[in-house]
mmCIF file of the N, C-alpha and C atoms, coordinates in Angstrom:
data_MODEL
# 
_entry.id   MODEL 
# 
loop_
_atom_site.group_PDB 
_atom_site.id 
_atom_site.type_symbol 
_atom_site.label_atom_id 
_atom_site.label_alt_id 
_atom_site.label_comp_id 
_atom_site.label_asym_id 
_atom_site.label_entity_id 
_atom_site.label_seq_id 
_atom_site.pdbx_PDB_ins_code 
_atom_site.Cartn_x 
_atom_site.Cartn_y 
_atom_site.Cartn_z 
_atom_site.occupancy 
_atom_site.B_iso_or_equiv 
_atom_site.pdbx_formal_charge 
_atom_site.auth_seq_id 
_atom_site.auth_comp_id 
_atom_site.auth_asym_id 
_atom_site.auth_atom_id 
_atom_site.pdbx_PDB_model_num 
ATOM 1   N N  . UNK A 1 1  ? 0.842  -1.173 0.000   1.00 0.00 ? 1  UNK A N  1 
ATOM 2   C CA . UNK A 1 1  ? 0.000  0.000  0.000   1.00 0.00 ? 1  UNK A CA 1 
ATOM 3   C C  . UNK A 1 1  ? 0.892  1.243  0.000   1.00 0.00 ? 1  UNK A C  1 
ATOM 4   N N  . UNK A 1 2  ? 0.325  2.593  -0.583  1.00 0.00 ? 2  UNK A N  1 
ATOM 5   C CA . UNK A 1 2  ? 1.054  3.157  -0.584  1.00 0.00 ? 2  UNK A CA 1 
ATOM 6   C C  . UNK A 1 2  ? 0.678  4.407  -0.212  1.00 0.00 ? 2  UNK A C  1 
ATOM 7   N N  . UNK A 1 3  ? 1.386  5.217  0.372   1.00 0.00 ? 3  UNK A N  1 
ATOM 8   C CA . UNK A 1 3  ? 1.132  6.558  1.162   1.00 0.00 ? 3  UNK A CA 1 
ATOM 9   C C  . UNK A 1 3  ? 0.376  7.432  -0.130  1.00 0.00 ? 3  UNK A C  1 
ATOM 10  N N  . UNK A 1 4  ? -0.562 8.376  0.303   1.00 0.00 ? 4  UNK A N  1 
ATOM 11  C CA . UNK A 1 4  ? -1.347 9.302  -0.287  1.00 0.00 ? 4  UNK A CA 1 
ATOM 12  C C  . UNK A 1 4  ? -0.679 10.482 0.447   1.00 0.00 ? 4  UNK A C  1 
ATOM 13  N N  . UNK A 1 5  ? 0.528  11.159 -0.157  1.00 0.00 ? 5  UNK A N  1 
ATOM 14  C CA . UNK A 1 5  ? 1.305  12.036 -0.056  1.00 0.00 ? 5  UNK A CA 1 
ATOM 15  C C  . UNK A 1 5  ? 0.173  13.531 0.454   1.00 0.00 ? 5  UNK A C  1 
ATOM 16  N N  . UNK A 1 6  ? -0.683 13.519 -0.827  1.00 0.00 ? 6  UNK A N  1 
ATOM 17  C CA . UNK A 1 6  ? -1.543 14.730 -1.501  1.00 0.00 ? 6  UNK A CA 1 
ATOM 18  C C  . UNK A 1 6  ? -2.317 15.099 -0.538  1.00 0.00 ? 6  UNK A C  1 
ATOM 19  N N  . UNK A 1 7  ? -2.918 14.022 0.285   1.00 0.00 ? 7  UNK A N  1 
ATOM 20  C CA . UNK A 1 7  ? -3.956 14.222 1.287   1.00 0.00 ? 7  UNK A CA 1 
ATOM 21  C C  . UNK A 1 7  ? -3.622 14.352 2.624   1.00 0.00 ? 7  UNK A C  1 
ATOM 22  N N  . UNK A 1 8  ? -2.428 13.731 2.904   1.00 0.00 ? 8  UNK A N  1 
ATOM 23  C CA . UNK A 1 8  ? -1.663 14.275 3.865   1.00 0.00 ? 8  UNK A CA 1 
ATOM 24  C C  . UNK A 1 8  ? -1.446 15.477 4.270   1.00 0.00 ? 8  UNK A C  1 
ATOM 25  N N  . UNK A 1 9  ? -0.652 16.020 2.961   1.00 0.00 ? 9  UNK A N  1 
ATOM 26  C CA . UNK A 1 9  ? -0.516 17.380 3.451   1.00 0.00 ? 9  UNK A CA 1 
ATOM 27  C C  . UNK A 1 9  ? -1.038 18.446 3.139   1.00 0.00 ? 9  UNK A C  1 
ATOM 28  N N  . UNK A 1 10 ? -2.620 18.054 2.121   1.00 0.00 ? 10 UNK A N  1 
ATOM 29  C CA . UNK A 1 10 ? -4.070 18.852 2.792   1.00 0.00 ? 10 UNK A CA 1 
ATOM 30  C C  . UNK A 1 10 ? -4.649 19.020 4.460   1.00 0.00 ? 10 UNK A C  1 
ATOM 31  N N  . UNK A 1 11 ? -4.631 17.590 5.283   1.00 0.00 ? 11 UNK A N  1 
ATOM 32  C CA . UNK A 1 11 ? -4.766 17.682 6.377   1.00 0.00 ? 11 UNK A CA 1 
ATOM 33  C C  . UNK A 1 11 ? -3.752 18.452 7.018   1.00 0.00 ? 11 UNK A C  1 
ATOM 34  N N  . UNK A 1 12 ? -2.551 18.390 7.317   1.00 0.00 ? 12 UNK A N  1 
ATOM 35  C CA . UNK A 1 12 ? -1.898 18.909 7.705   1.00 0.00 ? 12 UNK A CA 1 
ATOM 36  C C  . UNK A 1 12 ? -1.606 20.614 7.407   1.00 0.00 ? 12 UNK A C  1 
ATOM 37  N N  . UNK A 1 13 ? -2.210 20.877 6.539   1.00 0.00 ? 13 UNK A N  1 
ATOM 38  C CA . UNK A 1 13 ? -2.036 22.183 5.967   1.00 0.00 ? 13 UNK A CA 1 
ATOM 39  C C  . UNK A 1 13 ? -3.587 22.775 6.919   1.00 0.00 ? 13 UNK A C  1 
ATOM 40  N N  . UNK A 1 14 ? -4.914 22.093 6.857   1.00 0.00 ? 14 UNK A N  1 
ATOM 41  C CA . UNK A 1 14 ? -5.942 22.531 7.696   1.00 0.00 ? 14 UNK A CA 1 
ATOM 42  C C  . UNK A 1 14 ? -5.770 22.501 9.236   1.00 0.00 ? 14 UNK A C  1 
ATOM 43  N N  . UNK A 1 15 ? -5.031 21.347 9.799   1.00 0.00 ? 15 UNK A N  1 
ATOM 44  C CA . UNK A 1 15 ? -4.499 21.708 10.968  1.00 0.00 ? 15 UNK A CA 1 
ATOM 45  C C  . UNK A 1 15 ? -3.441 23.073 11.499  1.00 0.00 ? 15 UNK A C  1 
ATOM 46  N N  . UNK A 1 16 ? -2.605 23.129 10.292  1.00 0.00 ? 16 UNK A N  1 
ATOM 47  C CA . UNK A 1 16 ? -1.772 24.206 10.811  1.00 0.00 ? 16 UNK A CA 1 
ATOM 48  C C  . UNK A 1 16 ? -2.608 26.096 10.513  1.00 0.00 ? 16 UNK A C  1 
ATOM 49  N N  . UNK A 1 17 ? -3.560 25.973 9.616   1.00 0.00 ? 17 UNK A N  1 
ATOM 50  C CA . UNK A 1 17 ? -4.576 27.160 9.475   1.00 0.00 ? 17 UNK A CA 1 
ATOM 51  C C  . UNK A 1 17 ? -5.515 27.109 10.775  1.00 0.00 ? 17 UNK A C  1 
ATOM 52  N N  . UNK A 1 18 ? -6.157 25.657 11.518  1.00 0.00 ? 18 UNK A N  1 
ATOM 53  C CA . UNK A 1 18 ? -6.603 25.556 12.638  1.00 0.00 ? 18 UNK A CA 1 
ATOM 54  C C  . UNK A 1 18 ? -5.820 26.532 13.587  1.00 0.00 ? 18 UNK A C  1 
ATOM 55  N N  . UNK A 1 19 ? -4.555 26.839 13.890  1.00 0.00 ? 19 UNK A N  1 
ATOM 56  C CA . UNK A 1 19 ? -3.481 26.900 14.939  1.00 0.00 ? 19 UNK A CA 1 
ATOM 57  C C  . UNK A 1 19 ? -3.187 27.936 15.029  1.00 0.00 ? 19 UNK A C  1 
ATOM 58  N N  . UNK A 1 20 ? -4.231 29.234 15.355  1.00 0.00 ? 20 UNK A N  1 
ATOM 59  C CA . UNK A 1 20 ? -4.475 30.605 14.706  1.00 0.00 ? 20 UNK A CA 1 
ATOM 60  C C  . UNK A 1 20 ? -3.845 31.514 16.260  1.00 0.00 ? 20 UNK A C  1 
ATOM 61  N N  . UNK A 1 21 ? -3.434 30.817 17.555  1.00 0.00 ? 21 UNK A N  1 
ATOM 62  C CA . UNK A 1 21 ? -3.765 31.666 17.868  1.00 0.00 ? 21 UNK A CA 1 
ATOM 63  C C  . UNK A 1 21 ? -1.937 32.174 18.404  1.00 0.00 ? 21 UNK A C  1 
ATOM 64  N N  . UNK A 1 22 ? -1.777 33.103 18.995  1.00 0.00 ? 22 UNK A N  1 
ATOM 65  C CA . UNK A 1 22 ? -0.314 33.876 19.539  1.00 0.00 ? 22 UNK A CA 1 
ATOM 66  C C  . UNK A 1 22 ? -0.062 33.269 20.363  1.00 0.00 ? 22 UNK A C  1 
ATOM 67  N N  . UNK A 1 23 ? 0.054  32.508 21.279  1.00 0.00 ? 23 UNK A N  1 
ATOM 68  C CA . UNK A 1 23 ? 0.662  31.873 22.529  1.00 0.00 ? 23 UNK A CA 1 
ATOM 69  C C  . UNK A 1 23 ? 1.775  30.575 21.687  1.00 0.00 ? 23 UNK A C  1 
ATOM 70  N N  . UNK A 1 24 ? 2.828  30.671 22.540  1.00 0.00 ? 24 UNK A N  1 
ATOM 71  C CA . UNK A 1 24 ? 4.346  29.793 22.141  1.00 0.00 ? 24 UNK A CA 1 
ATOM 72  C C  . UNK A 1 24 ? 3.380  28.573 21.784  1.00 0.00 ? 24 UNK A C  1 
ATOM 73  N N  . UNK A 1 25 ? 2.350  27.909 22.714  1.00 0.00 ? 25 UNK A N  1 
ATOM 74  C CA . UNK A 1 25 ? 1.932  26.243 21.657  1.00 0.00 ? 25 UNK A CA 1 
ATOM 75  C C  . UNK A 1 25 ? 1.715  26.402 20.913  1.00 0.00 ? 25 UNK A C  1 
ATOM 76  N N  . UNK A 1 26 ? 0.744  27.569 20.283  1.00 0.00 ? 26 UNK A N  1 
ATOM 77  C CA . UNK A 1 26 ? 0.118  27.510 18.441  1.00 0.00 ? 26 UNK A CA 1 
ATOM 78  C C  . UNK A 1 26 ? 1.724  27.654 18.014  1.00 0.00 ? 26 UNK A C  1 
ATOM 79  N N  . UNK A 1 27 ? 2.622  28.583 18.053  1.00 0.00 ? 27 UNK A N  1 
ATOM 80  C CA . UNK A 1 27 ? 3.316  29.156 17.510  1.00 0.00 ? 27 UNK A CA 1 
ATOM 81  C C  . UNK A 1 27 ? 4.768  27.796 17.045  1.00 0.00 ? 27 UNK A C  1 
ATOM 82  N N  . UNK A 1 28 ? 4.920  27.061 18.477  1.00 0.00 ? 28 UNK A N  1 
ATOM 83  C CA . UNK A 1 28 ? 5.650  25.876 18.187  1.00 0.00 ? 28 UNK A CA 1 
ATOM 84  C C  . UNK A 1 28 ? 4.878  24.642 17.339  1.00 0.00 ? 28 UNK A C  1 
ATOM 85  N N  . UNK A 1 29 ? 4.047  24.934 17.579  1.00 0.00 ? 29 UNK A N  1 
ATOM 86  C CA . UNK A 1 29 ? 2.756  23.725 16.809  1.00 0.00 ? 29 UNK A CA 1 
ATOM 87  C C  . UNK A 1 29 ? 2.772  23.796 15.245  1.00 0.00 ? 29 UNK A C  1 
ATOM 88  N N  . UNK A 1 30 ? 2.532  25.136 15.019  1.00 0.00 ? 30 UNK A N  1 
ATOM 89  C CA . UNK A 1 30 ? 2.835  25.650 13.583  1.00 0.00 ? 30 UNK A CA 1 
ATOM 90  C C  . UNK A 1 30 ? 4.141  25.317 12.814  1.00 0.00 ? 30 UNK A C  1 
ATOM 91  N N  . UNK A 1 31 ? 5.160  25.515 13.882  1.00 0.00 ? 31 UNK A N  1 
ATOM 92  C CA . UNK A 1 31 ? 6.065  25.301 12.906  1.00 0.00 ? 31 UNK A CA 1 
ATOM 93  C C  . UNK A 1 31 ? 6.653  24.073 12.946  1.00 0.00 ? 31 UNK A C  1 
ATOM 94  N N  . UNK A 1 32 ? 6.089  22.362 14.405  1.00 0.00 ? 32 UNK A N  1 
ATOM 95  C CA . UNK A 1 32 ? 6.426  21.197 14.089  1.00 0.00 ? 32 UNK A CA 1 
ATOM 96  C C  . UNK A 1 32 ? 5.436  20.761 12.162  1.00 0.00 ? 32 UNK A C  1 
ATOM 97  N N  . UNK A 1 33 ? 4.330  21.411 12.028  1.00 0.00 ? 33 UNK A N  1 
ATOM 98  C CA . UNK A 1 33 ? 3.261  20.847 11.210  1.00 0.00 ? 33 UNK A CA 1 
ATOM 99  C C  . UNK A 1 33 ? 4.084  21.281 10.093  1.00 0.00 ? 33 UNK A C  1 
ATOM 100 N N  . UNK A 1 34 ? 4.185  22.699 10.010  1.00 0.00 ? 34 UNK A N  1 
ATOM 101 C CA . UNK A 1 34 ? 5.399  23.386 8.602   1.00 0.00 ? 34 UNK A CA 1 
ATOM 102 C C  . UNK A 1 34 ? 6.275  22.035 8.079   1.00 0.00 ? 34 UNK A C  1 
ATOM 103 N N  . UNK A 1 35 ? 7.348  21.766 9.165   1.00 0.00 ? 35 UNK A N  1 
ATOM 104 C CA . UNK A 1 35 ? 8.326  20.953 9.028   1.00 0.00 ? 35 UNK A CA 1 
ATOM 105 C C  . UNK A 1 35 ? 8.092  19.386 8.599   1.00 0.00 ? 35 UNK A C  1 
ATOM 106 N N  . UNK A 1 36 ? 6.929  19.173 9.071   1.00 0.00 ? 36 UNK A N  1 
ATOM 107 C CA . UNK A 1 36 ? 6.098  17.953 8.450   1.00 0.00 ? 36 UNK A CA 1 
ATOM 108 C C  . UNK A 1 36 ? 5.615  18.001 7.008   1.00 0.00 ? 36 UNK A C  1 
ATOM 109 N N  . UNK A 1 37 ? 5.045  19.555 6.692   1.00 0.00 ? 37 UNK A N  1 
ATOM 110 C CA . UNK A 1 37 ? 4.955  19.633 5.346   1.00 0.00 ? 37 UNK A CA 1 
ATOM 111 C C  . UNK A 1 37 ? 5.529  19.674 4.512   1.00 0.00 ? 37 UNK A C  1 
ATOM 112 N N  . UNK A 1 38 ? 6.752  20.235 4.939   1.00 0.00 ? 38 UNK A N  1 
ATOM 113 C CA . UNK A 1 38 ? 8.054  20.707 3.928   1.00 0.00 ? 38 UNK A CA 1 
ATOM 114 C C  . UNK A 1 38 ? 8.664  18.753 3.737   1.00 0.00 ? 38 UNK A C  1 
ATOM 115 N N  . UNK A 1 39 ? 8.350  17.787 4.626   1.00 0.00 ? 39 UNK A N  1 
ATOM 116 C CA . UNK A 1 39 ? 9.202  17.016 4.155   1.00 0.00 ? 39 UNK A CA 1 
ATOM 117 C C  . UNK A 1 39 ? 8.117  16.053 3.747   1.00 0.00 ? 39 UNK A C  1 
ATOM 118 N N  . UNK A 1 40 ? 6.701  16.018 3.785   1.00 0.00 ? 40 UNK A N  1 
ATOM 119 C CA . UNK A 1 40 ? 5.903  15.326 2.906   1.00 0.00 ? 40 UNK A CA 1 
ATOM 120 C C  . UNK A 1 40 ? 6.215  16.400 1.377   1.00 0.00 ? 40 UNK A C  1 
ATOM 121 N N  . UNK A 1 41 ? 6.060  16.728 1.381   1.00 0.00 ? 41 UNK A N  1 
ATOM 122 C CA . UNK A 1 41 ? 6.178  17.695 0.120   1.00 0.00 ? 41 UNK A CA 1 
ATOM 123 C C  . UNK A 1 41 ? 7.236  17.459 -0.946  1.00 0.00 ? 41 UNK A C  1 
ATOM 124 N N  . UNK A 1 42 ? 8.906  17.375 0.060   1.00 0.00 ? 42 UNK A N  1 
ATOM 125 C CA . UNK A 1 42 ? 10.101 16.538 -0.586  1.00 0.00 ? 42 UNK A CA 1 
ATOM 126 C C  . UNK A 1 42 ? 9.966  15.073 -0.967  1.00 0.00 ? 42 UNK A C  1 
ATOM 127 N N  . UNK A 1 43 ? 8.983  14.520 -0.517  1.00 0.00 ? 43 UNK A N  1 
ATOM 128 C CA . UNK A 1 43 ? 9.331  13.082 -0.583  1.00 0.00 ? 43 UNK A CA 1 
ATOM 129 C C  . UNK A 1 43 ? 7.635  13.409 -1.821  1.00 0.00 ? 43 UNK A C  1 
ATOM 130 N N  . UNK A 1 44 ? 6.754  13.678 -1.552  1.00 0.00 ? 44 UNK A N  1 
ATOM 131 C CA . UNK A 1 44 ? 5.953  13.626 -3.132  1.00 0.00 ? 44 UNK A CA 1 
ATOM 132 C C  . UNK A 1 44 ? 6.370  14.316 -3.941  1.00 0.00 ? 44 UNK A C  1 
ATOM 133 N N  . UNK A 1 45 ? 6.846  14.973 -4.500  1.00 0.00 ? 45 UNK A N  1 
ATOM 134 C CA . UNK A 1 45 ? 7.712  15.634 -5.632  1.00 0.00 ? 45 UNK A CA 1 
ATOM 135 C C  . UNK A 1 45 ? 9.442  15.157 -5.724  1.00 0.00 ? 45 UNK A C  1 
ATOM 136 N N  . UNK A 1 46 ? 9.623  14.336 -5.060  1.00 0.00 ? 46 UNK A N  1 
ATOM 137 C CA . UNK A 1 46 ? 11.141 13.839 -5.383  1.00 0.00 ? 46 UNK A CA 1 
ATOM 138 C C  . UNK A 1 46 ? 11.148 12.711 -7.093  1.00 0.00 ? 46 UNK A C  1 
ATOM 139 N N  . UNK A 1 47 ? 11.713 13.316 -7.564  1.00 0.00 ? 47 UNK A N  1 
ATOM 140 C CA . UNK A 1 47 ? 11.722 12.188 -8.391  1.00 0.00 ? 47 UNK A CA 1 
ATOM 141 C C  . UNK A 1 47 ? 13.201 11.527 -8.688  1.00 0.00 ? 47 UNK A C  1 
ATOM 142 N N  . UNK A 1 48 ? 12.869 10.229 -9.295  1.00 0.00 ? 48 UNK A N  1 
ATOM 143 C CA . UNK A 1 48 ? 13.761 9.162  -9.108  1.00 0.00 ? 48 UNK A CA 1 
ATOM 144 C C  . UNK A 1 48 ? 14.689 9.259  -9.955  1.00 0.00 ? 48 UNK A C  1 
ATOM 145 N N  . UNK A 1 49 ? 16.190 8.540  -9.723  1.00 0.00 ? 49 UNK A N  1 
ATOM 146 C CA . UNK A 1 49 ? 17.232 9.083  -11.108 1.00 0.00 ? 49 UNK A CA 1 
ATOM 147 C C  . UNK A 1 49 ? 16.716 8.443  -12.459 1.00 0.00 ? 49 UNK A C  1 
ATOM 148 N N  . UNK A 1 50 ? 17.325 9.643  -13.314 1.00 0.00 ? 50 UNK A N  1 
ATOM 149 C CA . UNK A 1 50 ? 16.998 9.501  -14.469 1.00 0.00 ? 50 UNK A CA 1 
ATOM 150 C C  . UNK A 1 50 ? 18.369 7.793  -14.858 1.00 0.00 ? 50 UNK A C  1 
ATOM 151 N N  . UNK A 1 51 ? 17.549 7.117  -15.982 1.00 0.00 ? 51 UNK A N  1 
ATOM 152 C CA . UNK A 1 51 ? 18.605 6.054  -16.356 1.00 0.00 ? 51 UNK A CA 1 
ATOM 153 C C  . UNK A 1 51 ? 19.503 6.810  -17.502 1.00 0.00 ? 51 UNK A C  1 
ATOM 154 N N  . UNK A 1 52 ? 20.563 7.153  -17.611 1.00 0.00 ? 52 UNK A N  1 
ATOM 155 C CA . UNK A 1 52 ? 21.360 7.336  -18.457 1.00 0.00 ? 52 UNK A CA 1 
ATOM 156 C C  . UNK A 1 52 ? 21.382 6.242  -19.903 1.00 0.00 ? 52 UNK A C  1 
ATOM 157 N N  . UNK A 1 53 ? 21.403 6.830  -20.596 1.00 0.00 ? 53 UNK A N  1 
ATOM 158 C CA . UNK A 1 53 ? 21.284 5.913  -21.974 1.00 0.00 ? 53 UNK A CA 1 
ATOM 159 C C  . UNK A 1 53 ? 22.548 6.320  -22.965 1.00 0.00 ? 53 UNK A C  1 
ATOM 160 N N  . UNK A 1 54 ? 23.646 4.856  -23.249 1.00 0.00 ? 54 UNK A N  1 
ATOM 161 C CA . UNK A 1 54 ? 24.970 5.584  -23.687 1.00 0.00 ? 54 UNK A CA 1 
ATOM 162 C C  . UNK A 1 54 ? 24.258 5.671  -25.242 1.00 0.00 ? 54 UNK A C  1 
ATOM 163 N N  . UNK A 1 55 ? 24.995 6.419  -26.014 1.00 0.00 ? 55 UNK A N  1 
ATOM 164 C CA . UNK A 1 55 ? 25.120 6.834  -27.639 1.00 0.00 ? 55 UNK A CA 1 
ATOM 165 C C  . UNK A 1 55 ? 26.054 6.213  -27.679 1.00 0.00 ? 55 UNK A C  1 
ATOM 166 N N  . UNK A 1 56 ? 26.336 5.426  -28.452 1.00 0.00 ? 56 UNK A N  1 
ATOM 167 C CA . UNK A 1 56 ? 27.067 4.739  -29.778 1.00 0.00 ? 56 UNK A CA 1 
ATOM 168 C C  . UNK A 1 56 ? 28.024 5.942  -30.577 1.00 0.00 ? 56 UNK A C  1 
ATOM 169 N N  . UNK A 1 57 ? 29.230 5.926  -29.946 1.00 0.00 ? 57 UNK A N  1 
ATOM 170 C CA . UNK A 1 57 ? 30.101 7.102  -31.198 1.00 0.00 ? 57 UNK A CA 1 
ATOM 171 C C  . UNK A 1 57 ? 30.584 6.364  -32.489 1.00 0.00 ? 57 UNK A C  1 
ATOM 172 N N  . UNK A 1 58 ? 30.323 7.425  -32.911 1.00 0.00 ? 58 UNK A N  1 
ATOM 173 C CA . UNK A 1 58 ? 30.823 6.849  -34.436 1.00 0.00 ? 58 UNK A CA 1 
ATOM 174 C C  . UNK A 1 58 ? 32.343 6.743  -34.311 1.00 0.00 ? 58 UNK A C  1 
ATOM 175 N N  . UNK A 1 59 ? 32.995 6.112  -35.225 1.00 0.00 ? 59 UNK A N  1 
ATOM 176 C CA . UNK A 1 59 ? 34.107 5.771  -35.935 1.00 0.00 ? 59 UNK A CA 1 
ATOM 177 C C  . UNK A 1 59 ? 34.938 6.532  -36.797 1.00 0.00 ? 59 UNK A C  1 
ATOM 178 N N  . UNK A 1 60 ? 35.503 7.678  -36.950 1.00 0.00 ? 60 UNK A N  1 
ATOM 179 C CA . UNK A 1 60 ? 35.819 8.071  -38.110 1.00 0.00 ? 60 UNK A CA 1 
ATOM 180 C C  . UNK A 1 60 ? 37.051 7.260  -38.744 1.00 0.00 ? 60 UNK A C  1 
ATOM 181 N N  . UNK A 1 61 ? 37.016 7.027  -40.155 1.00 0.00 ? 61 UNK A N  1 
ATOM 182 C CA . UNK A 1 61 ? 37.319 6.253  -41.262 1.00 0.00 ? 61 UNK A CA 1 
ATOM 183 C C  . UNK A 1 61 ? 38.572 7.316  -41.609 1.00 0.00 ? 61 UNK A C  1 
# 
């Protein structure tokens, strides 16, 4: 099975808009959820190495 990246960090994005208010918990809260997003975010948009494909050099005669 495989993680649903997308919806993740919809929820997580409504929790951290939840977290409205000035006191250090919203304020530390906000930015553990940020840091959660920023690395769901790296890992759904990471993409995988490209395969290198050699060319054939020619010969000159």
């Amino acid at each position: 099975m495989t993680s649903d990246f997308s919806v993740a960090r919809q929820h997580l994005q409504k929790a951290y808009d939840s977290l409205r208010g000035a006191d250090r918990m919203s304020a530390e809260a906000r930015h553990a959820i940020d840091l959660l997003i920023e690395a769901i975010a790296t890992r759904e948009f990471a993409r995988k190495p490209a395969e290198i494909l050699p060319f054939k050099r020619r010969t000159q005669s």
